[in-house]
C-alpha positions in Angstrom: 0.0 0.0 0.0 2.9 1.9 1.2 4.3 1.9 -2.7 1.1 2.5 -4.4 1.0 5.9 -2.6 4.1 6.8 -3.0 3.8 6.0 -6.9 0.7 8.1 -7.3 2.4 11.1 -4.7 5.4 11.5 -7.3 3.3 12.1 -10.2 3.1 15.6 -10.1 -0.5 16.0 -12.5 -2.0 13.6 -10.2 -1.0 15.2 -6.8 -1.8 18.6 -8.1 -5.3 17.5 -8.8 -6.0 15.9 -5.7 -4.6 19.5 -4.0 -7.0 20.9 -6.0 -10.0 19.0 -5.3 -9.5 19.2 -1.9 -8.9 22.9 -1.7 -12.2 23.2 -4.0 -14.6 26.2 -3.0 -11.7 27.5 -0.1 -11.3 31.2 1.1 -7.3 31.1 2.4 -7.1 33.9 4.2 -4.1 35.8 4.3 -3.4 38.7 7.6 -0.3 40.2 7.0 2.7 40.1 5.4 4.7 37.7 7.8 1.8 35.2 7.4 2.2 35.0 2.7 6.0 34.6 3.4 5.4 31.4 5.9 3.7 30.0 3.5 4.4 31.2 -0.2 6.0 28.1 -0.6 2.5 26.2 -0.2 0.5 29.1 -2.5 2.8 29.4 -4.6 1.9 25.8 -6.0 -1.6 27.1 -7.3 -1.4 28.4 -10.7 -3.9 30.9 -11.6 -5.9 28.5 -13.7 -6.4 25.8 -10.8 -7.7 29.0 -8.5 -10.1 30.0 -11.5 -11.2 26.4 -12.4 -11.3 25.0 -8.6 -12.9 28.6 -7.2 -10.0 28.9 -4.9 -9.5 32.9 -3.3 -6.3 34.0 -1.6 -7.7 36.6 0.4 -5.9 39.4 2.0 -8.0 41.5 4.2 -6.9 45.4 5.2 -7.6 46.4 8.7 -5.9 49.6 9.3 -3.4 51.8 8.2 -0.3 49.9 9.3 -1.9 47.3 6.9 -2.6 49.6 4.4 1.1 50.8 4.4 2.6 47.6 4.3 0.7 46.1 1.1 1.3 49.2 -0.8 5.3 48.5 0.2 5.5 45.1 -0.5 2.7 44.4 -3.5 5.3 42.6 -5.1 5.1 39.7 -2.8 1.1 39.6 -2.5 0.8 39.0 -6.2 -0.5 35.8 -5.4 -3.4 37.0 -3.8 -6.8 37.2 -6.0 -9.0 38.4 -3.2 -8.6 41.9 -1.7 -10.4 43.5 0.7 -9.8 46.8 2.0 -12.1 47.3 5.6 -10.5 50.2 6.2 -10.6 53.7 5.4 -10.2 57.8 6.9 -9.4 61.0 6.0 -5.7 60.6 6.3 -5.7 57.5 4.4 -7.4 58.4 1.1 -4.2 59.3 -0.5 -2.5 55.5 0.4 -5.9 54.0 -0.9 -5.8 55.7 -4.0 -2.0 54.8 -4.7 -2.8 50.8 -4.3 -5.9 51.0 -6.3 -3.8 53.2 -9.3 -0.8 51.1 -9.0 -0.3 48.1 -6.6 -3.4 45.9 -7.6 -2.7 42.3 -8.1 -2.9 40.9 -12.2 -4.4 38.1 -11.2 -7.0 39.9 -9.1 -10.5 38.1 -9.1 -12.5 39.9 -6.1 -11.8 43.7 -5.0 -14.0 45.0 -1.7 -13.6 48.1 -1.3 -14.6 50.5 2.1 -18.3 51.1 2.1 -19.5 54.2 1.0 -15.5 55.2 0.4 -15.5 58.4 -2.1 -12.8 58.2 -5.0 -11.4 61.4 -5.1 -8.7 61.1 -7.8 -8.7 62.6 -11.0 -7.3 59.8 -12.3 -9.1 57.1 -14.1 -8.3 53.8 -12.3 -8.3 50.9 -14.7 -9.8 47.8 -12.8 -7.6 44.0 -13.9 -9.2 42.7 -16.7 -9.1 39.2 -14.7 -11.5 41.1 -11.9 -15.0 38.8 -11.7 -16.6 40.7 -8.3 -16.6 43.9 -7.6 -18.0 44.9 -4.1 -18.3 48.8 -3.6 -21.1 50.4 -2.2 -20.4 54.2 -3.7 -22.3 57.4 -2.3 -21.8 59.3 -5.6 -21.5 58.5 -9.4 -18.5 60.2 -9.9 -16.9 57.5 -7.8 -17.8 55.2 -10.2 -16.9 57.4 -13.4 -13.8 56.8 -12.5 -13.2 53.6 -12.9 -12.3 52.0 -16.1 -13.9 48.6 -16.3 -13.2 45.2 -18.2 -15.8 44.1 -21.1 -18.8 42.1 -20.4 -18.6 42.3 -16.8 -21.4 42.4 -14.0 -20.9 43.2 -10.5 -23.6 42.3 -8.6 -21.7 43.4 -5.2 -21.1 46.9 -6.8 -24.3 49.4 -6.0 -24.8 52.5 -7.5 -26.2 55.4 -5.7 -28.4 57.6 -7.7 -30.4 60.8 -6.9 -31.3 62.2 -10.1 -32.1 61.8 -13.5 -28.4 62.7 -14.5 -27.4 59.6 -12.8 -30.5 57.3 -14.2 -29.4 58.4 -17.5 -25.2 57.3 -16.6 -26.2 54.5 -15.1 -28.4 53.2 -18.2 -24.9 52.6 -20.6 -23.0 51.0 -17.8 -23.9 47.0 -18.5 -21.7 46.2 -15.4 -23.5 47.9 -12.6 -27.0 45.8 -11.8 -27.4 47.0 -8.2 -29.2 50.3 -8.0 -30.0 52.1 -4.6 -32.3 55.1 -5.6 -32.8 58.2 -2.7 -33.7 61.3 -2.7 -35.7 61.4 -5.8 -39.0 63.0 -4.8 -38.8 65.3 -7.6 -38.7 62.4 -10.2 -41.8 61.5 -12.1 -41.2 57.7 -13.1 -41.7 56.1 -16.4 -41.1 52.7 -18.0 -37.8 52.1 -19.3 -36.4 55.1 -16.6 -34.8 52.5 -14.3 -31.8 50.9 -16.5 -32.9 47.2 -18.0 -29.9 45.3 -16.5 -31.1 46.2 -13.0 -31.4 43.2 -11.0 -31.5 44.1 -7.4 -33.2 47.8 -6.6 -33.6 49.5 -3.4 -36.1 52.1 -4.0 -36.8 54.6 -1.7 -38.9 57.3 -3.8 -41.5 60.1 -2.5 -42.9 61.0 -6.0 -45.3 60.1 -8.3 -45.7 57.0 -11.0 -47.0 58.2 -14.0 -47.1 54.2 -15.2 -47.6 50.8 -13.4 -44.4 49.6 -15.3 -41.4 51.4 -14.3 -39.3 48.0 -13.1 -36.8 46.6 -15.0 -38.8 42.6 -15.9 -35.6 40.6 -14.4 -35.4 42.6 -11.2 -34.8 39.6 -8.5 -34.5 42.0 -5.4 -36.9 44.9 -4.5 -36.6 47.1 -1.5 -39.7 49.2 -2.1 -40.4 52.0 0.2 -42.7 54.8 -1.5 -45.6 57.1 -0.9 -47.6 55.0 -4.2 -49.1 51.5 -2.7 -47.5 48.9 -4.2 -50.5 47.3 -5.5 -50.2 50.0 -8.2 -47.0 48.8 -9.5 -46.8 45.8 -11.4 -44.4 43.6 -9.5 -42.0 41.6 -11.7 -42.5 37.9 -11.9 -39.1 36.7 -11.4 -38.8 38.8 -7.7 -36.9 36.6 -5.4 -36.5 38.7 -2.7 -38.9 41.7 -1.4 -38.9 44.2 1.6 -41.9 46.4 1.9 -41.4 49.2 3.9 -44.7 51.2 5.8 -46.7 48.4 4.1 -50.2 47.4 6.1 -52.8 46.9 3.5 -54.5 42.9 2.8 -52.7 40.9 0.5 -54.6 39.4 -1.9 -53.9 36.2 -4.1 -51.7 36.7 -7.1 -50.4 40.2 -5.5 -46.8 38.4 -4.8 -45.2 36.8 -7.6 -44.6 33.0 -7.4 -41.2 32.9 -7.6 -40.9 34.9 -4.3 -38.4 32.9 -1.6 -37.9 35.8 0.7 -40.7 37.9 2.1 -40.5 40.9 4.7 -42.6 43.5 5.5 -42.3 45.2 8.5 -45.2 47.2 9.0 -47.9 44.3 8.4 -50.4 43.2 10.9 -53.4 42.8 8.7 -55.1 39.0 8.0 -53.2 36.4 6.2 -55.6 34.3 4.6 -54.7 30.7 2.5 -52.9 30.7 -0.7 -51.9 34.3 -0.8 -48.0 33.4 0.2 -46.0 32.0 -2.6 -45.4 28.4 -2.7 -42.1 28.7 -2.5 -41.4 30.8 0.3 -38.6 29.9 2.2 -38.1 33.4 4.7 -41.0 35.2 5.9 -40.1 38.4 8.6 -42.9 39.8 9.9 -41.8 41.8 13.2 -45.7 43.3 13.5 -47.6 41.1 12.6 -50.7 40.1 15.3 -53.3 37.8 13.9 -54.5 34.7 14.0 -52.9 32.5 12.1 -54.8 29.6 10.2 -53.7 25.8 8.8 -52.6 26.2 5.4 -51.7 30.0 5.7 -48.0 29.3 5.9 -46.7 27.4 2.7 -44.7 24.0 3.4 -41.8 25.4 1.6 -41.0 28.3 4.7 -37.3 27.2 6.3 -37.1 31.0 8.3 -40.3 32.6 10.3 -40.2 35.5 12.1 -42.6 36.7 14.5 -41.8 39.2 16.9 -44.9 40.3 18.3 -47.4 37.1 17.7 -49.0 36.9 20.8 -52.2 35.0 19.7 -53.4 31.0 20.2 -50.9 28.8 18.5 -53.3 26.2 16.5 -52.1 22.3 15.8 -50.2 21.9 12.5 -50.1 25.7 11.9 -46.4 26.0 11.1 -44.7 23.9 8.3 -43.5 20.3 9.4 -39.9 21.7 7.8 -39.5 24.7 9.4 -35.9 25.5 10.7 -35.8 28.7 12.4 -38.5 30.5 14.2 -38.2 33.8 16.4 -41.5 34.4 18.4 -39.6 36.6 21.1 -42.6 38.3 22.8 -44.9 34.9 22.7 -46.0 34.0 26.4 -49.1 31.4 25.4 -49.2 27.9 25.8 -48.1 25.3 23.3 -49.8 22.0 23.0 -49.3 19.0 20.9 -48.1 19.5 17.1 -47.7 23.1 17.4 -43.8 23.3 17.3 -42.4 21.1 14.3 -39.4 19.2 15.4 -37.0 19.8 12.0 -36.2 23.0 14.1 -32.4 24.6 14.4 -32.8 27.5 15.8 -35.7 28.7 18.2 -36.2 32.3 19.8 -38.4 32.1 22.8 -37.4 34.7 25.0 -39.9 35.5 26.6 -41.8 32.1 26.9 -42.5 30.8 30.9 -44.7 28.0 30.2 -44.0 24.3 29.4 -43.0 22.9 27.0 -44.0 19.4 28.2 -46.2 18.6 24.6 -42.7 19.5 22.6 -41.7 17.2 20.1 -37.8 16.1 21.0 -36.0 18.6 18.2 -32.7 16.3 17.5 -31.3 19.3 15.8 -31.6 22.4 18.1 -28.8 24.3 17.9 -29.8 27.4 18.9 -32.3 28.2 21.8 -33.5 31.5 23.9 -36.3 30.9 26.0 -37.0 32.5 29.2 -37.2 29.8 31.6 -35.2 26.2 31.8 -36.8 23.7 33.5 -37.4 19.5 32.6 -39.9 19.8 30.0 -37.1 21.9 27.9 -34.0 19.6 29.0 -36.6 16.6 27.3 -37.0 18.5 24.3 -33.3 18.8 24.1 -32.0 15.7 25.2 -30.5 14.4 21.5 -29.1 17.0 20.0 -25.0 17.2 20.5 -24.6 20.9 20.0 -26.4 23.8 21.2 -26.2 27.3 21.7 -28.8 28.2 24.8 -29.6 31.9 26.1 -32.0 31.9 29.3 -33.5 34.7 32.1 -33.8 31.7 34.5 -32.8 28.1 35.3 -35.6 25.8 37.6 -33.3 23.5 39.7 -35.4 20.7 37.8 -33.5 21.4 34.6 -31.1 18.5 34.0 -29.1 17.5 31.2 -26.0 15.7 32.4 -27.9 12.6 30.9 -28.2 14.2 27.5 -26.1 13.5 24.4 -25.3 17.3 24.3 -21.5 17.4 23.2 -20.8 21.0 22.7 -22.9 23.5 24.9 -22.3 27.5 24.9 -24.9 28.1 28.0 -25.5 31.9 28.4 -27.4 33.0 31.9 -28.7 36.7 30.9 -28.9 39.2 33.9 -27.4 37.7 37.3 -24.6 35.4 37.2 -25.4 31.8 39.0 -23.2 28.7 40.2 -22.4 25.8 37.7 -24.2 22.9 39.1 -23.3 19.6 38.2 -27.1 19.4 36.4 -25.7 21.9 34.0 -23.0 20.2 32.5 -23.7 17.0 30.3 -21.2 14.2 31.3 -20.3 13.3 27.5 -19.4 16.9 27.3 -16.4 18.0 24.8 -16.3 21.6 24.5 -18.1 23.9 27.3 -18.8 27.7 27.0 -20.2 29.2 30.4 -21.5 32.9 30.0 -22.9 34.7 33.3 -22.1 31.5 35.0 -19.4 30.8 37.9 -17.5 28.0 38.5 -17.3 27.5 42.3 -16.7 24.1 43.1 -14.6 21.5 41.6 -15.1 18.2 39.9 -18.1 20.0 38.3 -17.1 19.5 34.7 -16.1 15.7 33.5 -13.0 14.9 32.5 -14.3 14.1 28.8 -14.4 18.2 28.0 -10.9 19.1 26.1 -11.9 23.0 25.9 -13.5 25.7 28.3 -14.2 28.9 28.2 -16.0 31.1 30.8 -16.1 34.8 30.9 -15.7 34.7 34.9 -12.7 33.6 35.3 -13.5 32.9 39.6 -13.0 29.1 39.2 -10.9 27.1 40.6 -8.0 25.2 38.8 
């Protein structure tokens, strides 16, 4: 066996492609200079084609100034990174910034992030690598991005456009590349079809004017942010809308308002009646943070993965919520839950200010994230099979118990006054323990099986 490997290690095509493969889809991340000279050795052995055809990113992130300095010194030796991402920006910096994108960007360069809402102020054009795929710049002002010279046939979702007035609308319309348009401050405009550019995909549309037709959006717009003083039922909504936020939006939805392919739904504003078949089928994130009404069987599509409900505060009915749901915030609920309310396919549950029992609970195998207001047995039960959880709580009963539980991994947060660990807090197949609010006072509390704690009191005993 020994041989074989050794045979197939030598061949240099075949070990490159197994690097390859298992460095497919990887972000290497890359702090400072000290940390590309360790290991340039290692990096070096990816050729730009096996980062482009493997998606592999050597990613350098800017912090602060220091950083900033000592990139624009040394590009020489971070031209193997393809990923840079500049957090950082001031005043006094501008100049540096400007240098590095005019000069010191990397030919290979795939992904540039640039500060948000950082303002190019250099008369000269900057001429972007003509490898660059992603461009992520959120610019307050055009004449940032007139600025920048920009490769063929290129369309960078992560860059967004700021526009507030027709000037800009009309600039943005011959640029093929930008797609993601943020419109403010355009009361004065009077919309009308073919006004917002065609290659618009994602829009967020804040607009106090009028809307002289019901077609003013783009037909492949994918992601609508609509706040506006006309109703939204007197714009025709595009059909292929994946995403939509509705700001100050109250009024009944009606069937066929949404379009079908809808996955993500939020509306901030809503607490009128949801009645059955008005939610697309395909719904997989619904935020409502308002929204107070009863809520019927066959209301919520099977399809939702992500339900938020902030202020629900009415009965919970059987069978109400989707048997697949995974996340579900209900933060201010205080009612009672009886059997086949909650669905146990559940990850993450936000109950923070539940009391009650939760005795009828289905055992949720998967929870790995809880805030609730209360611990006590019926919520240790619930819990007992998953193997890692993250749990926030007001209060622990002394009948909560879990050291018989196949919990693994716990991060147990007590909010408000800080407590003693008791032994009934600490499963005995534990591995790795994280104790917030909570002080360890005795010892032999936590089994010999846990290889990492960490506690943010550090009162304990060795």
């Amino acid at each position: 066996m020994d041989t074989i490997f050794y045979l197939v290690w030598r061949n240099c095509y075949i070990r490159a492609q197994i690097r390859n493969k298992v460095c497919q889809d990887l972000v290497i991340k890359i702090n400072n200079l000290k940390e590309l000279q360790d290991n340039v050795q290692f990096l070096s052995l990816f050729t730009d084609r096996d980062k482009i055809d493997n998606n592999i990113y050597i990613r350098l992130k800017i912090k602060n100034n220091d950083q900033l300095n000592q990139y624009i010194g040394n590009s020489g030796e971070f031209k193997l990174v393809n990923d840079l991402e500049s957090s950082f920006y001031s005043p006094f910096s501008n100049a540096v910034l400007e240098n590095m994108l005019l000069n010191h960007l990397p030919t290979s360069l795939r992904k540039l992030t640039l500060p948000e809402y950082y303002h190019i102020k250099t008369t000269t054009r900057i001429e972007l690598p003509a490898t660059l795929e992603d461009l992520d710049c959120k610019a307050w002002s055009i004449s940032s991005l007139k600025k920048l010279i920009v490769p063929q046939n290129r369309d960078y979702k992560g860059c967004q456009a700021y526009v507030n007035s027709m000037d800009d609308l009309k600039w943005v319309q011959n640029q093929q590349w930008i797609s993601n348009l943020y419109m403010d401050h355009t009361a004065t405009l009077n919309l009308t079809p073919g006004m917002i550019p065609s290659q618009i995909k994602e829009l967020y549309f804040y607009h106090n004017g009028t809307v002289e037709d019901q077609n003013i959006f783009p037909r492949n717009l994918t992601k609508l942010v609509y706040s506006s003083t006309v109703p939204i039922n007197r714009i025709v909504v595009p059909q292929q809308l994946i995403y939509l936020d509705l700001n100050n939006f109250n009024q009944q939805l009606d069937k066929y308002m949404l379009p079908s392919t809808l996955e993500t739904l939020i509306m901030d504003d809503y607490n009128s009646p949801l009645l059955t078949d008005v939610l697309p089928s395909l719904l997989k994130q619904l935020y409502i943070p308002m929204f107070n009404q009863e809520l019927k069987v066959g209301v919520l599509p099977q399809s939702l993965k992500d339900l938020s409900l902030q202020s629900f505060k009415q009965e919970f009915k059987p069978f109400v919520l989707p048997s697949n749901l995974t996340k579900l915030c209900l933060d201010t609920f205080t009612g009672d839950i009886i059997a086949n309310t909650l669905p146990r396919s559940l990850t993450s549950l936000d109950f923070i200010s539940f009391g009650g029992s939760l005795e009828h609970a289905p055992q949720m195998n998967h929870l790995s994230v809880l805030k609730i207001r209360r611990l006590d047995q019926s919520v240790a039960t619930m819990i007992s099979n998953t193997n890692k959880i993250k749990i926030s709580t007001i209060s622990i009963d002394q009948d909560f118990n879990i050291q018989q539980s196949s919990i693994q991994h716990l991060e147990l947060t007590k909010i408000s006054s800080p407590i003693p660990l008791t032994s009934n807090l600490v499963p005995n197949q534990i591995k790795t323990l994280k104790l917030c609010g909570i002080k360890i006072q005795s010892q032999g509390l936590i089994p010999t099986t846990c290889t990492k704690l960490i506690t943010d009191i550090k009162e304990y005993l060795d």
